[in-house]
N, C-alpha and C positions, 0 to 999 in steps of 0.2 A: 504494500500500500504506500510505503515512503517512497517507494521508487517512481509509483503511477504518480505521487503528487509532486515529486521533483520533477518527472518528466513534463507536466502539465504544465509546472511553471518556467520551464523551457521555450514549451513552446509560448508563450503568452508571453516573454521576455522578448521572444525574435518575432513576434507579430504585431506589435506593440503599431498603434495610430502612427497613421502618416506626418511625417517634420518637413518641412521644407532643406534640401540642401543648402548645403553653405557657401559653394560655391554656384554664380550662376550663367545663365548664357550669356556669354560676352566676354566673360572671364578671360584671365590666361591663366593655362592648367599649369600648376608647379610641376617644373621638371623632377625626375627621379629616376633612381636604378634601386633593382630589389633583386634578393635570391629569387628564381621563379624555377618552377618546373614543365616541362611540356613533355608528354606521353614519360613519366616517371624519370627523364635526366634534367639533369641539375644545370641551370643556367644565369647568366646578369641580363638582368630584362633592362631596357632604359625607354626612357619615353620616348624621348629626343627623335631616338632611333629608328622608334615604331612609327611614329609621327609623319617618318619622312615616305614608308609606302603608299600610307593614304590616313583616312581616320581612323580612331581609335575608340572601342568602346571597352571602356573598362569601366569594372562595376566592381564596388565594393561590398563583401557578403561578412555577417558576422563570424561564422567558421567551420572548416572544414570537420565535413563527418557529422553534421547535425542536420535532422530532418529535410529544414527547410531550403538550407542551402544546397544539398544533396539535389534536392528536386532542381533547384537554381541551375545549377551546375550542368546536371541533361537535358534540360530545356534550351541553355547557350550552347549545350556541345550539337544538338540538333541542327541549330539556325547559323553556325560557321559556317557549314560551306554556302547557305546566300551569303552571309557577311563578307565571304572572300569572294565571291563573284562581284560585288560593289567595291571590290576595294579596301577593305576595313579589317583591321586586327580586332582582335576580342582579346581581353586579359580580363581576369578573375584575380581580388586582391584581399587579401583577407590578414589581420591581425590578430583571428581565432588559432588553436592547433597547427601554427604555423611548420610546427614540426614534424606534420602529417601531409605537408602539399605535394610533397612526391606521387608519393601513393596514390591521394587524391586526381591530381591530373589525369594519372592510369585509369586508375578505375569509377570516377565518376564526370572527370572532364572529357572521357572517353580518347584521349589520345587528340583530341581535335583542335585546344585552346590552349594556352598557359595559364596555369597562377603561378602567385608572387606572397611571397609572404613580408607583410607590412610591420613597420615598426613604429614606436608610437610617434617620433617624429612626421611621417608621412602619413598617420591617420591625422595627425592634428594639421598639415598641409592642406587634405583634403576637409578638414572639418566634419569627420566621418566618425567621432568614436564613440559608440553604441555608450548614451546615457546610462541606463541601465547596470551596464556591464561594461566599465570603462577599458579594460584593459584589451576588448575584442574593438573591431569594427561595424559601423552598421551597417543597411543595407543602403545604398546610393549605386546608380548607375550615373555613369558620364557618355559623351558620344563627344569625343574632343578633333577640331581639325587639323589638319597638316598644321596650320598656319601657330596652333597654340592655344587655340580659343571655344572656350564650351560652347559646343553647338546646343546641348543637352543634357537637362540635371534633372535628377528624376531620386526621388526617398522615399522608399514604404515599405516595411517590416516584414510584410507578403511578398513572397516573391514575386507572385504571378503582375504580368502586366513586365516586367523589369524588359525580357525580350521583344516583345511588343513596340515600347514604348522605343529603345535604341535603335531597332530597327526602322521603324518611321524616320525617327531621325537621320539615320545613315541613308535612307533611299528619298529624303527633301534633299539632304546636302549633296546628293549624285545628281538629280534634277537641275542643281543650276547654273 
C-alpha cells in the first residue's frame, strides 16, 4: 500500500498544472554541451552544433525511467524520422536518473534520438527545474532555430501534446 501511495504521488508530482516557460519565442537559447547518449554510446552533445543542420527541438522531461517520461520518450522516438525529413534534431534532456540515459536512449529512445543528461547549471539556463522536485527537470519543450532563437516554448507536466505541439512548430518554420 506504501508503495501504490508513493507511486500515486509520483505521478501527481510529474502531472502537476501547466506553468508557463521561462524562456520564450524570440529568445536566444543559451548555448550548451552535455554528456548525451544516442542508441546507448556515450557522446558531447553541443547546441551550437546541432543548430547548424537545421532546428532543434529539445525538450526537457523530469527523468528517465518514470512512467511518464517513458511514454514521452516513444512518442518522440516515433515522430524522428518526420523531424529529420524537415530538417530538425530532436534531443531529450533531462536532470532526473541522469545516470540511466545510456540505457534509456536504447531502450526507450528506441535508438532514434539522443538524451543529454542536464546539470543544475543548464536547468537553471533553461528555467526548467521541476518546482516540486528541484533537483530533477520539468517538463518544457523548445523548437529553437538555426539562427538561436525560440521558435517554440511549450510547459505541461503531461506529456501528451509535447510532440504535437514541436512538431507544428518545426513544419510553420519549414513553411517560410
Amino acid at each position: 500500500m506504501k508503495r501504490l501511495i508513493a507511486g500515486l504521488g509520483a505521478v501527481a508530482l510529474l502531472t502537476a498544472s501547466p506553468a508557463l516557460a521561462a524562456l520564450k519565442v524570440g529568445d536566444k537559447a543559451p548555448d550548451f554541451d552535455a554528456k548525451a547518449a544516442l542508441a546507448g554510446k556515450d557522446f558531447d552533445f553541443k547546441l551550437s552544433k546541432a543548430l547548424k543542420k537545421g532546428p532543434v527541438v529539445l525538450y526537457f522531461f523530469p527523468a528517465a525511467y518514470t512512467a511518464g517520461c517513458t511514454a514521452e520518450a516513444h512518442e518522440f522516438a516515433e515522430a524522428t524520422p518526420e523531424f529529420e525529413k524537415l530538417g530538425a534534431t530532436v534531443i531529450g534532456v533531462t536532470a532526473g536518473n541522469v545516470d540511466r540515459i545510456k540505457d534509456f536512449s536504447k531502450e526507450h529512445c528506441r535508438d532514434k534520438f539522443a538524451v543529454a543528461a542536464a546539470d543544475g547549471a543548464l536547468v537553471k539556463k533553461y528555467d526548467v527545474v521541476l518546482s516540486q522536485k528541484p533537483e530533477w527537470s520539468n517538463r518544457t519543450s523548445y523548437v529553437i532555430a538555426p539562427n538561436g532563437k525560440i521558435l517554440m516554448s511549450y510547459t505541461d507536466g503531461n506529456f501528451a501534446g509535447h510532440v504535437t505541439q514541436t512538431m507544428d512548430a518545426v513544419k510553420a518554420y519549414k513553411k517560410k
